[in-house]
N, C-alpha and C positions, 0 to 999 in steps of 0.2 A: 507505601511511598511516604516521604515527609511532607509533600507537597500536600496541601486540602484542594480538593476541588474546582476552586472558586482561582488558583493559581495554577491551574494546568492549562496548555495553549492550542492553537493551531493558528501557523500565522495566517492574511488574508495572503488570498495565490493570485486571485485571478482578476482580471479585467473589471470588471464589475465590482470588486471587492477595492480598486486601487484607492478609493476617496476616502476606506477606511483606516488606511495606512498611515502611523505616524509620521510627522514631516523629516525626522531623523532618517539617516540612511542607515538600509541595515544590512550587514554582512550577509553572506549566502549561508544559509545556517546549515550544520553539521547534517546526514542523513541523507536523505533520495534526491538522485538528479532522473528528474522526471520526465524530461527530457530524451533521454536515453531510454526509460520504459516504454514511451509511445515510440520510440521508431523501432526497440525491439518489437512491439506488439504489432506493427506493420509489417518486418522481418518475418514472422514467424506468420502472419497472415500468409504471406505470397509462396513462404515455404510448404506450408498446407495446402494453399492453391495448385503447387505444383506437383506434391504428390498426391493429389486428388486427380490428376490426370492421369497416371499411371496405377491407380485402384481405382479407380470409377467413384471412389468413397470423397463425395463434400466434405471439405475441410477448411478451418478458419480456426485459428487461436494466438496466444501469447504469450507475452511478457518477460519484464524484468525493471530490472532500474536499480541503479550505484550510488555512489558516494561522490562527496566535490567537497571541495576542503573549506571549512566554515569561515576563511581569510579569505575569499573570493567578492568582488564588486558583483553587486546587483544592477546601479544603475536604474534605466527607466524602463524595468522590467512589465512587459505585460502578457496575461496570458488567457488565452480564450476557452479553452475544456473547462468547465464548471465540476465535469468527474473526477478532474485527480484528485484522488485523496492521497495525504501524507505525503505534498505536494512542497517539492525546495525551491524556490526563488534562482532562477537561471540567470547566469550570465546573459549578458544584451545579444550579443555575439549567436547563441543558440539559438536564437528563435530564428534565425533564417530559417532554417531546417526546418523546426517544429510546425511548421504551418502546414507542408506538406501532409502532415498527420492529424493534426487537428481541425483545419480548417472549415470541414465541411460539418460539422457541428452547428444547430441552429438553438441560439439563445434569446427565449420567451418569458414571462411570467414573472413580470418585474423590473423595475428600473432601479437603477443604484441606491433612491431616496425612499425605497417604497418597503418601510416597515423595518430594515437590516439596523442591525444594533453592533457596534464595534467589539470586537473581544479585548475585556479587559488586559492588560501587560501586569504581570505578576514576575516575582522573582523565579528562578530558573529550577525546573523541578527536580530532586533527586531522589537515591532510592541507594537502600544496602545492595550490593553486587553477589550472586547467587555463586556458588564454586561448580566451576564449571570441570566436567569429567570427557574425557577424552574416547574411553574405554568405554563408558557408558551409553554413548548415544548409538552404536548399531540396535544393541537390547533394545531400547525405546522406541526408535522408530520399527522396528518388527510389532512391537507391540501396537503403536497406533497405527501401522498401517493395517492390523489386522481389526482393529475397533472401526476406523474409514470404512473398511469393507462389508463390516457388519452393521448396517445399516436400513432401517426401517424408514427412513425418509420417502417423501411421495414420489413420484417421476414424475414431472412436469409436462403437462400438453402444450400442442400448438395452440400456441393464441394465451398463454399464460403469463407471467411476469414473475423473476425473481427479486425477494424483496427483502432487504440486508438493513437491518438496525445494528448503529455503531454509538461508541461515545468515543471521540480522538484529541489529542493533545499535541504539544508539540513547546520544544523552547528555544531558541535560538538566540543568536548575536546580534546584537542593535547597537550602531552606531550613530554618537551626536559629537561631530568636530572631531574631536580626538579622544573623547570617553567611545570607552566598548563596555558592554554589557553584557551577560547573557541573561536576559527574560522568557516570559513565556506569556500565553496567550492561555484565558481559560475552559478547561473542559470542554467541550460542548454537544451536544446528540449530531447526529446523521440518518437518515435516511433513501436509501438508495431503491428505486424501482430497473428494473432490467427485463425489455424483453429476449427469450430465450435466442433469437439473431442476434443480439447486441444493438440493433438501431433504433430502437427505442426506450425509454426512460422517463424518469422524474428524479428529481432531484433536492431534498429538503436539509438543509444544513443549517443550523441554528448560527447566525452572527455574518453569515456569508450570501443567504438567500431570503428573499420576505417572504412569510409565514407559510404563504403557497407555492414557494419551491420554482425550478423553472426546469424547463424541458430536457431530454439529454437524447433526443433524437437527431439522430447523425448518421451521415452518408458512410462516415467510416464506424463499423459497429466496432462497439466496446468486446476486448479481444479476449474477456476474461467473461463472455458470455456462456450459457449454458451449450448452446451448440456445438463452439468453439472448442469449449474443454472436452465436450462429447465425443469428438474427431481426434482428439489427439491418442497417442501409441500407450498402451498400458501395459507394453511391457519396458522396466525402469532402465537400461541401459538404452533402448532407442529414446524413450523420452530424455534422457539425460542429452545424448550428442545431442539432439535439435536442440534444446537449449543451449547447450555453450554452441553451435554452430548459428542461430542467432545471435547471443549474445557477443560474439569473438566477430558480428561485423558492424555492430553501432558501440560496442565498451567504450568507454573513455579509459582510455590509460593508464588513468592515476590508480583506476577500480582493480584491484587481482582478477583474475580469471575465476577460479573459484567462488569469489566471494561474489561477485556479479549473478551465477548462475544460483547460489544459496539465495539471494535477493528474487532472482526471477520466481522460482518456485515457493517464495512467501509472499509474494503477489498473485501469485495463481489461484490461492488458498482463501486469502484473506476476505475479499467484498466481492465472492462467490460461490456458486452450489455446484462444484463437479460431482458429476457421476462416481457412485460408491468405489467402483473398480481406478477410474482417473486419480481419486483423490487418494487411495491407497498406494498405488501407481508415483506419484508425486511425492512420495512419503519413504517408498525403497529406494525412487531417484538420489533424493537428500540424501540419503546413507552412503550413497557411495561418492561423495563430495570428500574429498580433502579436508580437515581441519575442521570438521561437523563438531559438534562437542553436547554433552547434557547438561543440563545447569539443574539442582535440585531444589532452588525457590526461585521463584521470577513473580510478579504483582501485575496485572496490564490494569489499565483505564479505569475499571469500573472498581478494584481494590481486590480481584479475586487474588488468592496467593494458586499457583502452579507449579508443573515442571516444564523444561523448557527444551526446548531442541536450538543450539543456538550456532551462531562464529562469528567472529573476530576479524574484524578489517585489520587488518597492520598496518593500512596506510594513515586511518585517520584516528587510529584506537578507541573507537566503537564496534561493543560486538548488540548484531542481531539478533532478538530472541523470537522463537514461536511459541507460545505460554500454551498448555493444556493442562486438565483439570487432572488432579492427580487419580484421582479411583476408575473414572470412566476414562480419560485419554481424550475427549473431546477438547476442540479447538476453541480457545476463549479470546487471543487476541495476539499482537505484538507489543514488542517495545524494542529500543534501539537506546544501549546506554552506553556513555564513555567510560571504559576497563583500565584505559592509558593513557595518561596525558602524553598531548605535544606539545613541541616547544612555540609554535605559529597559532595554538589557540587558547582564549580562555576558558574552555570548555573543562572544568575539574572530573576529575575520576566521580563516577556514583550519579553524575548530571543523565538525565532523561532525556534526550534528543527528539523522540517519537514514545507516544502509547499510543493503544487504542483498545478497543475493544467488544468483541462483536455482541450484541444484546438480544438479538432476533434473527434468524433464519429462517426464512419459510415463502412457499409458491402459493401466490396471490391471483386472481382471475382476469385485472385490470392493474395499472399505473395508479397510486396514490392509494389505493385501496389496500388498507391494514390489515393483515392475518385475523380473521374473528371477525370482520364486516363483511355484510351482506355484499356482492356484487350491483 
């Protein structure tokens, strides 16, 4: 990336974050309508519930989440889940909705003033565009779905906790009067605790939470939990229709059909530990997506160089990558760049909309408690 570090972003999302917000208004910037992920991952909750009736087998899972055009008003946007990550500023308008999914969310472990540090605003990060192959991406994902499968990872017990070290970015449009911009927000770590239900958590995010993090214990579990993912179908054409049969009843519009369900299932991946067969599972789904493509360099977050499993919005000309390591095929992160300009943004070709990048994966025995410390 040409960007250093120190000017990579994520804007502030949430409620608790709003005093860190410049007093400029800022467009809804290019990338995830988050919005849309949490009512798919309610979707997909009740659709699990309901064929868990008819197989006897508990079920619970999710996701997904779109696109919203980086010209959209924010307004006096606020928002209460402290877990979204890669997290886009909604229209005012949305959050009627979103409450019914977020709501029961309880937030500890900190007050607005207590320790959080603003993320700097740096110019807008970009990055060389990888060539992406068309032809190439079945080969690929055969291949990483078979390295997913082949896996020595632990199996997680009850009473344990999944624990996801990230560094994420992000750059977007800010608006002061009638200047537009696209800045960015820099680098900065994450940490996520999950227990294996999803209703419990912690939560540590450098610039967003004070040093000790706040709670992510919620009535509605997090739907990219390990149980969650454990319930879902592993063989890749049922998992595929529940996805776009979720997705196809919260989409927005503007999102292709396609490119909605390529989104959900880079969510499912990303700031969680599916079971070896799920995640491989997730991997043959992809392939049989429309317009999937292989991209032969891709950079995420942390500067690794990969390959990439990616597509192409057409609506906003940003295509989404999945970065893996090129010799092992292991998952290293995403990013989300502009391939095409439009004529409604100033988002330039080669501009970085989202990184991230995952640092640590591993089942920890409690919340907060780091791979390699004693319980």
């Amino acid at each position: 990336m040409n960007a250093s570090p120190s000017h990579r972003p994520h804007p502030a999302e949430w409620t608790e974050t709003q005093s860190l917000l410049p007093s400029a208004e800022r467009d809804l910037p290019a990338g995830r309508h988050q919005f849309h992920k949490e009512q798919m991952m309610a979707r997909i909750h009740e659709d699990l519930r309901t064929s868990s009736r008819t197989s006897a087998t508990s079920s619970r899972t999710s996701a997904t989440s779109s696109r919203t055009p980086a010209t959209s008003p924010v307004a006096s946007v606020k928002r209460s889940n402290p877990f979204l990550r890669r997290t886009i500023l909604l229209p005012a308008a949305a959050f009627a909705l979103a409450g019914a999914v977020v709501g029961g969310l309880a937030l500890t472990g900190g007050g607005a003033d207590d320790g959080r540090a603003a993320l700097a605003t740096g110019p807008a990060l970009t990055t060389s565009i990888g060539v992406a192959d068309a032809k190439g991406a079945p080969q690929l994902l055969e291949r990483i779905s078979l390295a997913a499968a082949d896996t020595s990872a632990p199996t997680p017990r009850k009473g344990q906790y999944i624990y996801i070290a990230s560094k994420v970015a992000d750059s977007y449009i800010k608006t002061d009067g009638d200047k537009r911009e696209v800045v960015s927000d820099e680098l900065h770590s994450r940490q996520v605790w999950n227990s294996l239900d999803g209703r419990d958590g912690w939560l540590i995010e450098a610039g967003k939470t004070s040093d000790k993090g706040i709670t992510l214990k919620s009535d509605v579990p997090f739907s990219g939990a390990y149980n969650a993912l454990a319930a879902l179908p592993t063989d890749p054409d049922a998992l595929l229709q529940r996805i776009y049969r979720a997705s196809d009843a919260v989409r927005d519009p503007e999102v292709p059909r396609d490119q909605a369900a390529f989104v959900a299932i880079g969510d499912l991946l990303f700031e969680s530990y599916p079971p070896a067969e799920v995640g491989a599972a997730l991997y043959k789904a992809a392939a049989k997506i429309p317009g999937v493509v292989s991209v032969d360099d891709a950079v995420d977050a942390a500067g690794r160089h990969g390959v990439a499993i990616a597509r192409q919005n057409d609506t906003d000309g940003e295509r989404t990558e999945w970065i893996f390591d090129k010799k092992t095929l292991r998952f290293l992160g995403e990013r989300v760049v502009v391939v095409k300009a439009t004529a409604d943004s100033p988002l330039k070709v080669g501009t970085v909309t989202h990184t991230s990048a995952i640092t640590e994966r591993a089942v920890v025995d409690a919340a907060k408690q780091v791979p390699g410390q004693a319980s």
